[in-house]
N, C-alpha and C positions, 0 to 999 in steps of 0.2 A: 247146693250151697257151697261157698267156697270155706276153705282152710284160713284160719287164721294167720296169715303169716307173716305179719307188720307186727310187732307185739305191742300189747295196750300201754306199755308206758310211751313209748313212739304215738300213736296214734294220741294219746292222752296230752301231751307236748306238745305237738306239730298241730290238732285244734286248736286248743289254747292260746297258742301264737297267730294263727291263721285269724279267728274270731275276733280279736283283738287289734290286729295292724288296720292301721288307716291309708297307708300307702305300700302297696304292695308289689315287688319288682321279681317276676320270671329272668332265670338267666338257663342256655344251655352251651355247649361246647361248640367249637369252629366248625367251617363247613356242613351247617345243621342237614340231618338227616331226617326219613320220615318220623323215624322216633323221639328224634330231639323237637322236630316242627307238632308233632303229634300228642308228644306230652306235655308239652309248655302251652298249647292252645285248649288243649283238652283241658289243662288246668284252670286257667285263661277263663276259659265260657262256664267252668263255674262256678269260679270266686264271681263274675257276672250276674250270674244267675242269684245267689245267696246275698247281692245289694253290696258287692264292695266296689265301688265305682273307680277306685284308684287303682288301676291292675296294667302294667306295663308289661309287654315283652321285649328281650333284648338281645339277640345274638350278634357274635361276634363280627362278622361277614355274610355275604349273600346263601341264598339255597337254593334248589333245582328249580329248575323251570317246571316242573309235574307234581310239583306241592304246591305252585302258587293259586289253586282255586278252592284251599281251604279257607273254612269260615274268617274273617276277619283278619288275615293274614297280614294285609296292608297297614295292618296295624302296629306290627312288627317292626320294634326302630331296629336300624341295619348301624352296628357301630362303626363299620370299617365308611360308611359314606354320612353317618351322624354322630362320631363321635362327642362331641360336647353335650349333645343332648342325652346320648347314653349315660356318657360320666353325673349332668346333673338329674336323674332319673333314679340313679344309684346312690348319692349324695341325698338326697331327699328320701328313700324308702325307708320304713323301719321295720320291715320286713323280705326278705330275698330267699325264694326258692331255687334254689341249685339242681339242676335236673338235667339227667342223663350223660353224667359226669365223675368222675372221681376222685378229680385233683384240678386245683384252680388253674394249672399251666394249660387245661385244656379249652381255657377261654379265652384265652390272651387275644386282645389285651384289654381285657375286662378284668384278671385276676388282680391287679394289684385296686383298683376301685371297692372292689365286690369284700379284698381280704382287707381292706382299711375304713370300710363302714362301719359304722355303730350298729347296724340292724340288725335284729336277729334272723338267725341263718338255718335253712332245712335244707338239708340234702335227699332227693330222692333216685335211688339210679341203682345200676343193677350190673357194674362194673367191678373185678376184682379189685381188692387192696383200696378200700377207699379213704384219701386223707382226713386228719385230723382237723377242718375247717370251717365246720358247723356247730349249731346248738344243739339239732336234732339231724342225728344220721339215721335214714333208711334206706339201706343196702340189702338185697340180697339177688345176688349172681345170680341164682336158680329160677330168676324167673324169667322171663322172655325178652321181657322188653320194660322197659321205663311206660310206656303206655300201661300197660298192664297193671306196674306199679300203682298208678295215678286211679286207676278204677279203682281198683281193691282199698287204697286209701279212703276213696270216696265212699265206698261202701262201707268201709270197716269205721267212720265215722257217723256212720246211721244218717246220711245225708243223700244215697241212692236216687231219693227222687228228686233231687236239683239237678240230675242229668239229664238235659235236654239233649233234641235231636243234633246241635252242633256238635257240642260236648263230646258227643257219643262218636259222631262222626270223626273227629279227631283222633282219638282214643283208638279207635278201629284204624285208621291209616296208619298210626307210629305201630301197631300189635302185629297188623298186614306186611311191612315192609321191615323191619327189622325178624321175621322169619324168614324172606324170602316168597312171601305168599305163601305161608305156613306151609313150607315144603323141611324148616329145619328148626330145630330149640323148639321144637311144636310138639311136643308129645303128651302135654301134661292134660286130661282133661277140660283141665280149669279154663285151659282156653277156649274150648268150645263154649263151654258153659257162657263163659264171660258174652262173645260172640254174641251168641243169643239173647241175652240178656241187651246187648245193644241193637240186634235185630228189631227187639221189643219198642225201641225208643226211636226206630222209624227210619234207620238209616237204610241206603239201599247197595250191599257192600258189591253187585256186581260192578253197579256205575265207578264207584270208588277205586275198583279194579282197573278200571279202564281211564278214568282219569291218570292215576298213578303211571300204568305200565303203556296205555297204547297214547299217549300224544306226544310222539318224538317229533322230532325236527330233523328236516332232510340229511345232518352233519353227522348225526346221531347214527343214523342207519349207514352212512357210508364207511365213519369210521369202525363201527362194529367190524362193516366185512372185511377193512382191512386189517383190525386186528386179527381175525378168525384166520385169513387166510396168509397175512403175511408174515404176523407179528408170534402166533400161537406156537410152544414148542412144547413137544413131549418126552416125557423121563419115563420111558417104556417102564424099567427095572426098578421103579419109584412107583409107579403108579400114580404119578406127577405131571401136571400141567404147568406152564408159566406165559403169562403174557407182559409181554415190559411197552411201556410208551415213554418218548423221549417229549418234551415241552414242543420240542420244533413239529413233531409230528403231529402233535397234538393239534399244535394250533393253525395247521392247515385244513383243517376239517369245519373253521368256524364256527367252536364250539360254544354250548351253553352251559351255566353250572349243573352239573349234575348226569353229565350226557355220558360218566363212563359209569353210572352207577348198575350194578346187576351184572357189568360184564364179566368178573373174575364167576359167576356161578355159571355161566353156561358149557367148560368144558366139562362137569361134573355132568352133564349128561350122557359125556360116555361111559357104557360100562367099564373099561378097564380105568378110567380116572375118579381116583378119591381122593386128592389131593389139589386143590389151585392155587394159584398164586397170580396177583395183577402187582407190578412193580410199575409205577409211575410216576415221572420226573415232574414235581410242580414248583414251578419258581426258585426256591432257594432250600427246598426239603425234598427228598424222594418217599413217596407215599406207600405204605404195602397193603392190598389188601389179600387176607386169605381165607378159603374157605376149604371142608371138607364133607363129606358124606360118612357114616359108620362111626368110627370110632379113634379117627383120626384125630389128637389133641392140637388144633393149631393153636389158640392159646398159649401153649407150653412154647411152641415154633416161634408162636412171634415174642413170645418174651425170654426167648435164650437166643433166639439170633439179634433181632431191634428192640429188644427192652421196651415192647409193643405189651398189648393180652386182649384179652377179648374172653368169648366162650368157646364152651367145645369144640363147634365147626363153623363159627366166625369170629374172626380176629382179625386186629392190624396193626400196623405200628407204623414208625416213620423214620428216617435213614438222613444224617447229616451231611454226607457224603454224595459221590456222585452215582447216578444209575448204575454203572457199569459195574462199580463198589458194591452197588445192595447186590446185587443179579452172581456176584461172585460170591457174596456171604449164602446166598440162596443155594446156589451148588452146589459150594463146600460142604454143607449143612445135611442133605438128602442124605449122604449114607450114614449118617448118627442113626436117623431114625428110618430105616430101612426095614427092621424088623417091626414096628408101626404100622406102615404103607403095605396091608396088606389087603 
């Protein structure tokens, strides 16, 4: 069984509103991940399921190429290439779940639509610090993933068996990929449990694995090794890793959305590295992502160097500034926490 850990005036509100809306609009944050694609669809199939035929998804901008053979995906308006339909999508709803998010800037440019509807508003996400922008907020850090979330709501609303095998399947790729292939934030039993309980509903998580992780594209595997072997630098006396990609670099590789994801965790394969760092230049922002092994707070790293946060040993933030700017605040920053990196 699992733990209570939505509390029943949350769960008590966020039905009530759910049951109730006639038009219903999913929003997650930019650049969607498998957890933002995974909890907005997993929610998706089943508000479907329970006969609410009015149910839109809407993210910001595009997502990887290795989430696109999730269920109904193409269903998904993209606003950065349909804006006007997103803006009346959100004009029209009177209901909008906020998911896997904290603060409306991380929609943009959905935030100012989303904060000047009339509709009422649920936040679900699992991000520190989350704004003041909903009716009903369900936050809690401590859980894995927004996927996760989204089950536990399910269940916790005595609604379990309107989870079909989409549903489930959804659910499973945002819990999958927001651990890393539960290799980190994975410890809590609950996840297993949950797993199996979606085993029960017919998914088959090896395929899922292999959709996910193994259909790269030839750009993909080249630029890997060039980061590994050209780009990779080690902070011996840190116990630090950093890999930086510049824009020009990048886009020789003819890349697809989502083709640098997972890379900042592969030098955490070595034993003496518990700390990564991917620093990369995209268009008009420098991106950070960071990760850790043990007991490394990045977190704490990326919200005192880029006013970034995350959890324990995934975090990121983003850099106004030029690459060479972040990659300097990155250095500077190591011997703070020196006694950490251990």
């Amino acid at each position: 069984m699992l733990n209570k850990v939505i509390s029943e005036e949350n769960i008590r509100k966020a039905k009530e509103l759910m049951l109730r809306a006639d038009k219903t609009v999913i929003v997650t944050h930019q650049v969607p991940d498998g957890d933002a694609l995974g909890s907005s669809l997993g929610l998706y199939h089943f508000l479907k399921t329970i006969g609410k035929e009015k149910v839109q998804i809407i993210v910001p901008n595009d997502y990887p190429i290795f989430l696109r053979w999730m269920p109904d995906v193409k269903s998904i308006i993209n606003a950065e290439r349909q804006q006007k339909k997103a803006e009346r999508a959100i004009a029209a709803a009177d209901l909008i779940f906020c998911l896997d998010f904290n603060m409306p800037q991380r929609i943009a440019p959905l935030d100012n639509p989303v904060q000047q509807s009339k509709a009422k508003k649920i936040l679900i996400d699992h991000h520190l610090s989350p704004a003041d922008f909903c009716d009903v907020t369900i936050s809690h850090p401590e859980i894995s993933s927004t996927s996760e979330l989204i089950y536990r709501f399910i269940v916790r609303m005595g609604m379990s068996e309107h989870i079909a095998k989409p549903c489930a399947e959804c659910i499973y790729t945002g819990m999958m990929t927001d651990t890393g292939a539960f290799t980190y934030n994975s410890g809590s039993a609950a996840i297993y449990y949950i797993i199996g309980e979606l085993l029960q509903k017919g998914i088959d998580k090896d395929a899922i694995y292999s959709m996910v992780y193994n259909r790269c594209q030839e750009g993909r595997i080249r630029l890997q090794g060039y980061l590994l072997y050209e780009k990779m630098r080690l902070f011996d006396e840190y116990r630090t890793s950093l890999i930086t990609l510049s824009e020009q670099e990048y886009m020789q590789f003819n890349p697809e959305r989502g083709d640098t994801e997972g890379f900042v965790n592969i030098p955490l394969s070595m034993e003496k590295v518990v700390f990564s760092a991917f620093i990369r230049e995209d268009k008009h922002i420098v991106r950070i992502s960071l990760r850790s092994k043990g007991t490394f707070p990045t977190n704490r790293f990326a919200a005192d160097i880029y006013g970034g946060g995350g959890h324990l040993n995934a975090s990121g933030g983003r850099f106004s500034g030029s690459l060479e700017e972040a990659v300097k605040k990155f250095e500077d920053a190591l011997p703070t926490y020196k006694d950490l990196l251990k």
